[in-house]
PyMOL Python script that loads the backbone (N, CA, C, O; Angstrom):
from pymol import cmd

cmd.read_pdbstr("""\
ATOM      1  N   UNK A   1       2.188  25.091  39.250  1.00  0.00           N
ATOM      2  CA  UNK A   1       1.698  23.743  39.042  1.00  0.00           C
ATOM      3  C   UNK A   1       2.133  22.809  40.177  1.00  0.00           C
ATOM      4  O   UNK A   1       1.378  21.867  40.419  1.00  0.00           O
ATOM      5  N   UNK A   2       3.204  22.939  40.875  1.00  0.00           N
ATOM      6  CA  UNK A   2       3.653  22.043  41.828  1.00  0.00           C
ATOM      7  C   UNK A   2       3.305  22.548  42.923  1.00  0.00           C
ATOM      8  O   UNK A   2       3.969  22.204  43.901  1.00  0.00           O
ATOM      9  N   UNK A   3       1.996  23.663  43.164  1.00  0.00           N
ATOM     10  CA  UNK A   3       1.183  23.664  44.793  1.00  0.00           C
ATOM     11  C   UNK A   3       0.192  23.073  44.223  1.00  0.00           C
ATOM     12  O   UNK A   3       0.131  21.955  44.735  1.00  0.00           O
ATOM     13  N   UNK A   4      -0.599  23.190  43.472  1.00  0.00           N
ATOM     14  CA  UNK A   4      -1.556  22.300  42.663  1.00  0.00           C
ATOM     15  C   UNK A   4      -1.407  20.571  43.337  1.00  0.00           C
ATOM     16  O   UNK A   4      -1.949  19.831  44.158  1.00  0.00           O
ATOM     17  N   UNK A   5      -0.194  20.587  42.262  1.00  0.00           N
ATOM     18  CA  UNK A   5       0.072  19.072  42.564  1.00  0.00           C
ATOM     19  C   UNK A   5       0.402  18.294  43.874  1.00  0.00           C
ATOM     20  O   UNK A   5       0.191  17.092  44.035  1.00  0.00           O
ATOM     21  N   UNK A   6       1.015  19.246  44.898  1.00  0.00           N
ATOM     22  CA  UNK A   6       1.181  18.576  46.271  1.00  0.00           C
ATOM     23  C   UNK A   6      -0.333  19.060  46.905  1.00  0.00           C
ATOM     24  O   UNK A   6      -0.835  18.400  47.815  1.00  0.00           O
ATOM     25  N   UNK A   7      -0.657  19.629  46.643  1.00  0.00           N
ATOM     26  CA  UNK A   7      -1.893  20.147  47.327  1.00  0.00           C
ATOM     27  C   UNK A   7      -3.088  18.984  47.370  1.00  0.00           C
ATOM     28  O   UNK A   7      -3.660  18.624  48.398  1.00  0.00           O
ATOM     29  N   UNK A   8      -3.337  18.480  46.038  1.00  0.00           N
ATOM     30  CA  UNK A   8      -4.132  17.473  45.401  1.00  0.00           C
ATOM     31  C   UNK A   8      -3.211  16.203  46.130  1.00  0.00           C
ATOM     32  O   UNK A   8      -3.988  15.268  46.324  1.00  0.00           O
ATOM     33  N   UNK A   9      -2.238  15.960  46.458  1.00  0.00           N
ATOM     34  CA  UNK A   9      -1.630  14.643  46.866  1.00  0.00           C
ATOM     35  C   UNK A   9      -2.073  14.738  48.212  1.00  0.00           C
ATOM     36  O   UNK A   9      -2.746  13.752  48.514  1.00  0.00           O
ATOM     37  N   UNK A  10      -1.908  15.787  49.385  1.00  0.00           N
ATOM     38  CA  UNK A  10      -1.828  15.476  50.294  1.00  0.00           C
ATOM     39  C   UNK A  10      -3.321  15.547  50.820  1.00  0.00           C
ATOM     40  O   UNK A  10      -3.586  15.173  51.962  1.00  0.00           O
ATOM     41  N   UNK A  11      -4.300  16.041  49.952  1.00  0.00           N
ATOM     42  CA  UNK A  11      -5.659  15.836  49.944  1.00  0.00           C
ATOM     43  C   UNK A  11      -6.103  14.384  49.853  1.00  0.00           C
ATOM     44  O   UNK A  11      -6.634  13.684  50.715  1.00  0.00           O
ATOM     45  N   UNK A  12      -5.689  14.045  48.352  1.00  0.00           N
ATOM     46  CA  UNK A  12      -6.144  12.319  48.361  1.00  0.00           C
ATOM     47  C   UNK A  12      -5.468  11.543  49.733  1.00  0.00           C
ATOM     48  O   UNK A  12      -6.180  10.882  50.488  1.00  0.00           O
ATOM     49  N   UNK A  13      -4.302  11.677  49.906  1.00  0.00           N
ATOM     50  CA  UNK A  13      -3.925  10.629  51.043  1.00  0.00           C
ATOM     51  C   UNK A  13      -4.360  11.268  52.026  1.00  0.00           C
ATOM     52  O   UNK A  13      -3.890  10.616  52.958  1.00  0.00           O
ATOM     53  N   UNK A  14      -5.159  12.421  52.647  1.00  0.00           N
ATOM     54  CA  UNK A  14      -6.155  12.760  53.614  1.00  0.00           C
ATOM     55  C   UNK A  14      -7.574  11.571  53.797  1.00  0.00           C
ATOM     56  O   UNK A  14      -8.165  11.228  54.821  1.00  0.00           O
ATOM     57  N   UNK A  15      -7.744  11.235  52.629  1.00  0.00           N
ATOM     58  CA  UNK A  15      -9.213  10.681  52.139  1.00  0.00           C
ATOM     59  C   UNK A  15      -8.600   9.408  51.948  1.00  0.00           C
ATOM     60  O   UNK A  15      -9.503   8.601  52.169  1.00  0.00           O
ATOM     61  N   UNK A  16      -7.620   8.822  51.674  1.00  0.00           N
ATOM     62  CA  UNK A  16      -7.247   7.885  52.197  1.00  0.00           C
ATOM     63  C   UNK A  16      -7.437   7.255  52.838  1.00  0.00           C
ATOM     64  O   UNK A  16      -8.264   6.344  52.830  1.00  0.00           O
ATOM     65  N   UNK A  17      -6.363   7.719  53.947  1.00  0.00           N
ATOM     66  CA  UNK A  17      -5.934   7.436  55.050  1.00  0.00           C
ATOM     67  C   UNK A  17      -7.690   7.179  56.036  1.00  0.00           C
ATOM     68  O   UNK A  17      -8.074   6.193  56.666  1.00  0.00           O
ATOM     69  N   UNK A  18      -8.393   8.533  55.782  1.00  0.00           N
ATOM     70  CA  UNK A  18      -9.639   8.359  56.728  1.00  0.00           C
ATOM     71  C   UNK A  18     -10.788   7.162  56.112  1.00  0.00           C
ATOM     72  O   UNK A  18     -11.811   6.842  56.718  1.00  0.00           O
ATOM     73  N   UNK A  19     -10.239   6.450  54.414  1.00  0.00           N
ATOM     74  CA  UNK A  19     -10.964   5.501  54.317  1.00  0.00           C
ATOM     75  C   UNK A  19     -10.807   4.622  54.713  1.00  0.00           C
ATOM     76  O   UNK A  19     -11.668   3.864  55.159  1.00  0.00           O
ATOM     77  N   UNK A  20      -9.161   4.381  54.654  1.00  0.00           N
ATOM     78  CA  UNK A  20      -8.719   2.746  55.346  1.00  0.00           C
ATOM     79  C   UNK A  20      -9.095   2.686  56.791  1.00  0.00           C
ATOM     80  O   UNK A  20      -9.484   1.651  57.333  1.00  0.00           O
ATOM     81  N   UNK A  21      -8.921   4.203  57.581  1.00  0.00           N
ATOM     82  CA  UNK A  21      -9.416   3.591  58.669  1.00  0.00           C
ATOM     83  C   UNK A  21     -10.107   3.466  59.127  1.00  0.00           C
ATOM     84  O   UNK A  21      -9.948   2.884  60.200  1.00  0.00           O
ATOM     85  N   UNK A  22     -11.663   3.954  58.683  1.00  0.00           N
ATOM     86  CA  UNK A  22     -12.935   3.498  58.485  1.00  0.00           C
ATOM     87  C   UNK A  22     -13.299   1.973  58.271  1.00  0.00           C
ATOM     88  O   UNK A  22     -14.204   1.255  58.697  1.00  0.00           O
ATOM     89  N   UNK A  23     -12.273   1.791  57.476  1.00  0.00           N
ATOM     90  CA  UNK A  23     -12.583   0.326  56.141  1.00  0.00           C
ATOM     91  C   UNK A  23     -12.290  -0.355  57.627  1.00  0.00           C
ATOM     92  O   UNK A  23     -13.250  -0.807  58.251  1.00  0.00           O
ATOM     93  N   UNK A  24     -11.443  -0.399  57.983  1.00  0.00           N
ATOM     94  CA  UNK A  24     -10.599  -1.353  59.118  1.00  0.00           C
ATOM     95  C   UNK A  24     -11.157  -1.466  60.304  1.00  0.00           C
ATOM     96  O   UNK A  24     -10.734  -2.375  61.019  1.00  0.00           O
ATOM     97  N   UNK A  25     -12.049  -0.742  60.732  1.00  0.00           N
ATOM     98  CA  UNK A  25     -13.223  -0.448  61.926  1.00  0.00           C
ATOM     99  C   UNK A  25     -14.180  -1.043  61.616  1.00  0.00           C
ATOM    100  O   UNK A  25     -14.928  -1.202  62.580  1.00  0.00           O
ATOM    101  N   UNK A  26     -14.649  -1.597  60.429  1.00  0.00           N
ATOM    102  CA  UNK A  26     -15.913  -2.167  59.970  1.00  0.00           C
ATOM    103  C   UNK A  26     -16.658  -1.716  59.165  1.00  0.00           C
ATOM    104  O   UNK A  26     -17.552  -2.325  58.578  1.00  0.00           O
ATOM    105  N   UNK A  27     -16.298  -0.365  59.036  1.00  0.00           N
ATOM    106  CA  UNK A  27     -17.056   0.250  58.415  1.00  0.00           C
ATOM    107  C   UNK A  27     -17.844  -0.374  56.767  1.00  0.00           C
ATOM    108  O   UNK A  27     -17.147  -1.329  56.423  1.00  0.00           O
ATOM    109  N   UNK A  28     -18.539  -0.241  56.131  1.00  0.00           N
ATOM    110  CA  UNK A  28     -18.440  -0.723  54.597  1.00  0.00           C
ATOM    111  C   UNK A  28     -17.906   0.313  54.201  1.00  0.00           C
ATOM    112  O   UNK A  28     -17.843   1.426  54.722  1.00  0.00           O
ATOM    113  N   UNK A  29     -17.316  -0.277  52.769  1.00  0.00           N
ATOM    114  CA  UNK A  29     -16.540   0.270  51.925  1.00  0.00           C
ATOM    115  C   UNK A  29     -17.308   1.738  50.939  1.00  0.00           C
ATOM    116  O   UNK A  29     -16.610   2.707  50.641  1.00  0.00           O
ATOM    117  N   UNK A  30     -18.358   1.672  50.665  1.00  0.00           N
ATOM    118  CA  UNK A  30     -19.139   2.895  50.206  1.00  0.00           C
ATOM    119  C   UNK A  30     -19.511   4.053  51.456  1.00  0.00           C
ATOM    120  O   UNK A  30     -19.704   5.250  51.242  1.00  0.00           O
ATOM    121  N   UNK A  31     -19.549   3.518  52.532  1.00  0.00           N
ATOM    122  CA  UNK A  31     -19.716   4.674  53.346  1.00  0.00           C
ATOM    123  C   UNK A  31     -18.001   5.110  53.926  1.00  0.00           C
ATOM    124  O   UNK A  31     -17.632   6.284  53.939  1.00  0.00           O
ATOM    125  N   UNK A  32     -17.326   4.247  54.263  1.00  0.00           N
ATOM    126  CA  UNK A  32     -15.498   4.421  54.686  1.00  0.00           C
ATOM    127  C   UNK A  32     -15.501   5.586  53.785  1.00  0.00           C
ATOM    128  O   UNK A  32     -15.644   6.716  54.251  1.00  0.00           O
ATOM    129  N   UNK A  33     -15.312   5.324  52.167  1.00  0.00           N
ATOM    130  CA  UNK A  33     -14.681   6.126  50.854  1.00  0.00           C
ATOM    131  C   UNK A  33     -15.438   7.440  50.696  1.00  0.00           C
ATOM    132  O   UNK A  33     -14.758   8.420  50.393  1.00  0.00           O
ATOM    133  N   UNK A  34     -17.026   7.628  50.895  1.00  0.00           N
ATOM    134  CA  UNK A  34     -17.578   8.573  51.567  1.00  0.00           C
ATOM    135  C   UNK A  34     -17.430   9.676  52.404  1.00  0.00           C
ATOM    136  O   UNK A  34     -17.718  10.862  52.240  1.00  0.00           O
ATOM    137  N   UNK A  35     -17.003   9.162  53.191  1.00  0.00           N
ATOM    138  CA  UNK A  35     -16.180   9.875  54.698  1.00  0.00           C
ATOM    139  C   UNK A  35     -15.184  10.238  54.381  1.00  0.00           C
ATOM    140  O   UNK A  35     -14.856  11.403  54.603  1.00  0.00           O
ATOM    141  N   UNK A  36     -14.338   9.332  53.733  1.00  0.00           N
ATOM    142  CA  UNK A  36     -13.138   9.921  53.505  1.00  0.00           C
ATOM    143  C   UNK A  36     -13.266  11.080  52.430  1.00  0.00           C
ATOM    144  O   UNK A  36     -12.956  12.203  52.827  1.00  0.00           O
ATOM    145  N   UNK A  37     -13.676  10.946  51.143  1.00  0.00           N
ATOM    146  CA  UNK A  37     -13.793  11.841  50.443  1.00  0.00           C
ATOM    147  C   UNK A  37     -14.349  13.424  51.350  1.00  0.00           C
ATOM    148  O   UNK A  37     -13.726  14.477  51.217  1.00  0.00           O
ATOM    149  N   UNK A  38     -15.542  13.301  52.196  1.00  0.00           N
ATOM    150  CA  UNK A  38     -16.169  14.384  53.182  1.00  0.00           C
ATOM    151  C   UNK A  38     -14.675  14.969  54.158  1.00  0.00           C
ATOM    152  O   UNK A  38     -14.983  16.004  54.749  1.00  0.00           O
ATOM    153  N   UNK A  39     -13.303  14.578  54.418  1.00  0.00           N
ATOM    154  CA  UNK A  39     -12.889  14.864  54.943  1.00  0.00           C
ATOM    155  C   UNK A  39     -11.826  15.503  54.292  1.00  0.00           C
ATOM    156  O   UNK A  39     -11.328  16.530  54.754  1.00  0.00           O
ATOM    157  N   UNK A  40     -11.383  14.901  53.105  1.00  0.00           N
ATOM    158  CA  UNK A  40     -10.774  15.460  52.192  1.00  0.00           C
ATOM    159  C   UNK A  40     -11.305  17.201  51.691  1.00  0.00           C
ATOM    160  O   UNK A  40     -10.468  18.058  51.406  1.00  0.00           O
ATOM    161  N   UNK A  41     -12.545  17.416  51.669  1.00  0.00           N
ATOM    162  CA  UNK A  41     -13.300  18.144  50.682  1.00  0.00           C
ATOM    163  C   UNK A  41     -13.494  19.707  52.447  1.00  0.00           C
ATOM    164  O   UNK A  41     -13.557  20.936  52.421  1.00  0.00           O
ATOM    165  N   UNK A  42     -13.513  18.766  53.528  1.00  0.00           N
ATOM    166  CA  UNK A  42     -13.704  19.856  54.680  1.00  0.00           C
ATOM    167  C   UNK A  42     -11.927  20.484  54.633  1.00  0.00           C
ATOM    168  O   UNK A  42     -11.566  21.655  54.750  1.00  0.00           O
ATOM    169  N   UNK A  43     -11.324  19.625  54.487  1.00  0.00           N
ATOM    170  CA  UNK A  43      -9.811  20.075  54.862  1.00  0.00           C
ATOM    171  C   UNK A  43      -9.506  21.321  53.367  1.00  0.00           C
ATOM    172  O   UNK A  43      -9.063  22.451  53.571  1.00  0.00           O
ATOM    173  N   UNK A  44      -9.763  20.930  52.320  1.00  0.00           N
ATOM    174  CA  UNK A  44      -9.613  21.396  50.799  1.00  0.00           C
ATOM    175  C   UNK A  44     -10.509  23.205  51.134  1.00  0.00           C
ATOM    176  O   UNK A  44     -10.260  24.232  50.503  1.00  0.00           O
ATOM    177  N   UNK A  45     -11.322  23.091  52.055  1.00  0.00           N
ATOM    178  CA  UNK A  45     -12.366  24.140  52.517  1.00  0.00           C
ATOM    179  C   UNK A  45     -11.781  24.873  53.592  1.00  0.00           C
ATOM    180  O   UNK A  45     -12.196  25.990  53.902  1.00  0.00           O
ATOM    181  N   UNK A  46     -10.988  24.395  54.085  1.00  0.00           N
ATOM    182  CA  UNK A  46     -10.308  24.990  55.159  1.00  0.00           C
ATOM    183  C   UNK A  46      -8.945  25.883  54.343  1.00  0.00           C
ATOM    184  O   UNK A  46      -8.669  27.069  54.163  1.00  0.00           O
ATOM    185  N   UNK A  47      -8.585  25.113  54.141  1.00  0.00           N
ATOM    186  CA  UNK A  47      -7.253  25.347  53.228  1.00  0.00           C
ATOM    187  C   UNK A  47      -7.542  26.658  52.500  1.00  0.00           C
ATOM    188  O   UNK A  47      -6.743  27.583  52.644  1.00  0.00           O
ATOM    189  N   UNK A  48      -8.905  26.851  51.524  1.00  0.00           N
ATOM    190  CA  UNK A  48      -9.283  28.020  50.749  1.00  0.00           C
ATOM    191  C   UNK A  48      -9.471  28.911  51.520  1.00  0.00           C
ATOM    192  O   UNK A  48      -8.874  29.884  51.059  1.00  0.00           O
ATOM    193  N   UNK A  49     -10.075  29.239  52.673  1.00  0.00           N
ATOM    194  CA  UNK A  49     -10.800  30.222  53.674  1.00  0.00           C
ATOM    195  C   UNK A  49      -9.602  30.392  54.316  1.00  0.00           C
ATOM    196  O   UNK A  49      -9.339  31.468  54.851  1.00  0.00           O
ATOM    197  N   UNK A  50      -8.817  29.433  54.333  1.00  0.00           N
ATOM    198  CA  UNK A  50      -7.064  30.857  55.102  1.00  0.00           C
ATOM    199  C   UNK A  50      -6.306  31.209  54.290  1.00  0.00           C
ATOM    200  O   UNK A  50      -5.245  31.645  54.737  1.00  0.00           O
ATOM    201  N   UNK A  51      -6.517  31.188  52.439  1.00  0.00           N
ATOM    202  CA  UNK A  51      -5.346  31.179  51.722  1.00  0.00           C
ATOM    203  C   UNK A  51      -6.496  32.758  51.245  1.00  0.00           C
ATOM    204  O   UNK A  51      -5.801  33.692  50.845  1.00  0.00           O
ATOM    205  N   UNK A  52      -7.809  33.023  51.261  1.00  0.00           N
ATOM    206  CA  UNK A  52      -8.685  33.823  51.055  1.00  0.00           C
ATOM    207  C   UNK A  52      -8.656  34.891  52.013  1.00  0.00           C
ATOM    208  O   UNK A  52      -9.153  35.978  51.719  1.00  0.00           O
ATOM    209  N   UNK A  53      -7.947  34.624  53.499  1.00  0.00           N
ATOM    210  CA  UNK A  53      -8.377  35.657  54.679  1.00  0.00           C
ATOM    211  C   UNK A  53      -6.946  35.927  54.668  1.00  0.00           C
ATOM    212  O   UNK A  53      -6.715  37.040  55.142  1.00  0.00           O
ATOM    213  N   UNK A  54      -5.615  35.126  54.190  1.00  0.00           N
ATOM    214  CA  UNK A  54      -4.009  35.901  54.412  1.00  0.00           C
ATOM    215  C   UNK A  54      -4.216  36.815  52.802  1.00  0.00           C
ATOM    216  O   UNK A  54      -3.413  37.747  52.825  1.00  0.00           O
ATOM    217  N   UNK A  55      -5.028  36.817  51.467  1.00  0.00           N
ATOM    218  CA  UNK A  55      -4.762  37.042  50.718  1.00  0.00           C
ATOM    219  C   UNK A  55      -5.258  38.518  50.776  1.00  0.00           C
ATOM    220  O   UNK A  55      -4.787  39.449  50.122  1.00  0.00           O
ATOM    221  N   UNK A  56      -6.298  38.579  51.677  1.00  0.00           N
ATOM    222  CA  UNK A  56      -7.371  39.708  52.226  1.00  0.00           C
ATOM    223  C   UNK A  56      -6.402  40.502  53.040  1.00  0.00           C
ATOM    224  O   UNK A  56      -6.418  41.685  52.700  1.00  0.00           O
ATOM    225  N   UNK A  57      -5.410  40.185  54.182  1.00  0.00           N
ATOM    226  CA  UNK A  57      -5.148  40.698  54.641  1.00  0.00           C
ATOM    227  C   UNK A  57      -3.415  41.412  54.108  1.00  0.00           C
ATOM    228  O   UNK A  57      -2.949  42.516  54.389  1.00  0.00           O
ATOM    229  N   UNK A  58      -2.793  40.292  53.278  1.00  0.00           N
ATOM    230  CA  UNK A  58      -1.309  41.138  52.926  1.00  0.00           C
ATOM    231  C   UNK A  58      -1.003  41.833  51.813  1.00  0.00           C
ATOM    232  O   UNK A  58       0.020  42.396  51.423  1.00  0.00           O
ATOM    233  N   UNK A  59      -2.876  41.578  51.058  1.00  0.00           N
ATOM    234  CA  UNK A  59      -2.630  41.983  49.369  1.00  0.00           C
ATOM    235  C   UNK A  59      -3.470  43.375  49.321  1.00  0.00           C
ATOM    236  O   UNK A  59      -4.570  43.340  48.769  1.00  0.00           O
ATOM    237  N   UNK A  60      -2.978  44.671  49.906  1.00  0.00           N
ATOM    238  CA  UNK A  60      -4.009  46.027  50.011  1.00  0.00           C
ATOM    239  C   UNK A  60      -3.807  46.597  49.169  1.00  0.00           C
ATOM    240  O   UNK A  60      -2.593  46.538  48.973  1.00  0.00           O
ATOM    241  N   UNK A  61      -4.453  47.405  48.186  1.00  0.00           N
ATOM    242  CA  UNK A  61      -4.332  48.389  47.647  1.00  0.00           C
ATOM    243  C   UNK A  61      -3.771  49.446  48.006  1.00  0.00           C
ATOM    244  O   UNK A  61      -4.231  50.029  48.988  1.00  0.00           O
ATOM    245  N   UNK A  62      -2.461  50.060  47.215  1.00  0.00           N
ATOM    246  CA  UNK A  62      -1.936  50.868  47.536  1.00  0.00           C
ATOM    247  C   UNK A  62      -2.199  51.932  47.142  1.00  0.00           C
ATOM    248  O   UNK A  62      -2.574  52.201  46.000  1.00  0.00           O
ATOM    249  N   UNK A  63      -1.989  52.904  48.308  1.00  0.00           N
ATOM    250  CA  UNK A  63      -2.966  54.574  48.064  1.00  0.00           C
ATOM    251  C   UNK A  63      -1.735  55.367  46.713  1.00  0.00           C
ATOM    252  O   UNK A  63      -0.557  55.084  46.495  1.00  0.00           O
ATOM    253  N   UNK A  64      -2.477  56.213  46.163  1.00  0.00           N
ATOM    254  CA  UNK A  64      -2.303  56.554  44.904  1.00  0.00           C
ATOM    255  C   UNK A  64      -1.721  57.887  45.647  1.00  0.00           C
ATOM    256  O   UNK A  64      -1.944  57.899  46.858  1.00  0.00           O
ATOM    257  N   UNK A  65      -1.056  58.945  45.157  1.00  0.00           N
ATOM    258  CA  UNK A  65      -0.629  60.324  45.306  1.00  0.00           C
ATOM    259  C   UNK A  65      -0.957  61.020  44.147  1.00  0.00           C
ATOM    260  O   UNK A  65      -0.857  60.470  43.050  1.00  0.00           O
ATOM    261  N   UNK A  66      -1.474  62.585  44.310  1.00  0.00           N
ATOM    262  CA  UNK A  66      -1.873  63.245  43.300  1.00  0.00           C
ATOM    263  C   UNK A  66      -1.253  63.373  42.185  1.00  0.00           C
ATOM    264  O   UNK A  66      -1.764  64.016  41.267  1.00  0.00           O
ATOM    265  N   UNK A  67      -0.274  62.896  42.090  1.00  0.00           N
ATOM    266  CA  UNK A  67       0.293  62.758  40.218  1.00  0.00           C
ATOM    267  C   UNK A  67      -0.029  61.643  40.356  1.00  0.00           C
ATOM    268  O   UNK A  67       1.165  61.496  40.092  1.00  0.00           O
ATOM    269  N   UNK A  68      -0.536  60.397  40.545  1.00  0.00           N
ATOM    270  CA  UNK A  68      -1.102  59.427  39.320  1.00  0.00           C
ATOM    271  C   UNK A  68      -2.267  59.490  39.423  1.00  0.00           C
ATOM    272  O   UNK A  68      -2.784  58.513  38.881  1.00  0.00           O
ATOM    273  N   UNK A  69      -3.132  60.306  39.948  1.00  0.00           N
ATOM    274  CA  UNK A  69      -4.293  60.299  39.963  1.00  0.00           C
ATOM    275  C   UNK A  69      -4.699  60.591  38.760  1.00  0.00           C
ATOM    276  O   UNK A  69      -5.733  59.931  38.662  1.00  0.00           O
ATOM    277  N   UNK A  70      -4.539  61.201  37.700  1.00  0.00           N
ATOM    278  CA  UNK A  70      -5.114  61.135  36.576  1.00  0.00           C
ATOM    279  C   UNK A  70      -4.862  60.008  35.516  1.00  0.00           C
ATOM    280  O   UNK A  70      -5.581  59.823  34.534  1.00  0.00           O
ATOM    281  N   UNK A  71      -3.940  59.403  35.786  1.00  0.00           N
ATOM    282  CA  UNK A  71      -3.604  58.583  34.916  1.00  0.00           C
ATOM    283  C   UNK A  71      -3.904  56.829  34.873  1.00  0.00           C
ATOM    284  O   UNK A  71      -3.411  55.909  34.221  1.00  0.00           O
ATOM    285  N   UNK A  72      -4.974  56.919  35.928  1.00  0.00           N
ATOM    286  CA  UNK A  72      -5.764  55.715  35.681  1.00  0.00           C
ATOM    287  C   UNK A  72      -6.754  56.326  35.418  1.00  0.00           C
ATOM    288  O   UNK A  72      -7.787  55.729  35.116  1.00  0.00           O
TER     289      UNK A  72
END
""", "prot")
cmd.dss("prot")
cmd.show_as("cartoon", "prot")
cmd.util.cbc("prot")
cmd.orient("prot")
């Protein structure tokens, strides 16, 4: 629960951070919070596709030897 929870924190203040400084450039406030949310949601996408390609690569199936072969 507590990668969950920092995970989700450092996401929102990702989307944050890229709204205020949108907001502060001029941006309007529905397109700033927009963006920010879009940057939040690319980073959240990134994050899955390397936690998916280390999980691919350190989690192998381990080869079986002829005594347990019957016993699955």
């Amino acid at each position: 629960m507590m990668g969950g929870a920092l995970g989700l924190a450092v996401l929102a203040s990702l989307a944050d951070a890229r709204s205020s400084s949108l907001a502060a450039s001029g941006v309007d406030a529905p397109a700033a919070l927009t963006a920010g949310y879009h940057a939040a949601f690319i980073a959240a996408t990134l994050f899955a596709a390397i936690a998916a390609a280390l999980s691919a690569l350190l989690l192998r199936e381990k080869r079986r030897g002829p005594a347990l072969e019957g016993i699955y």
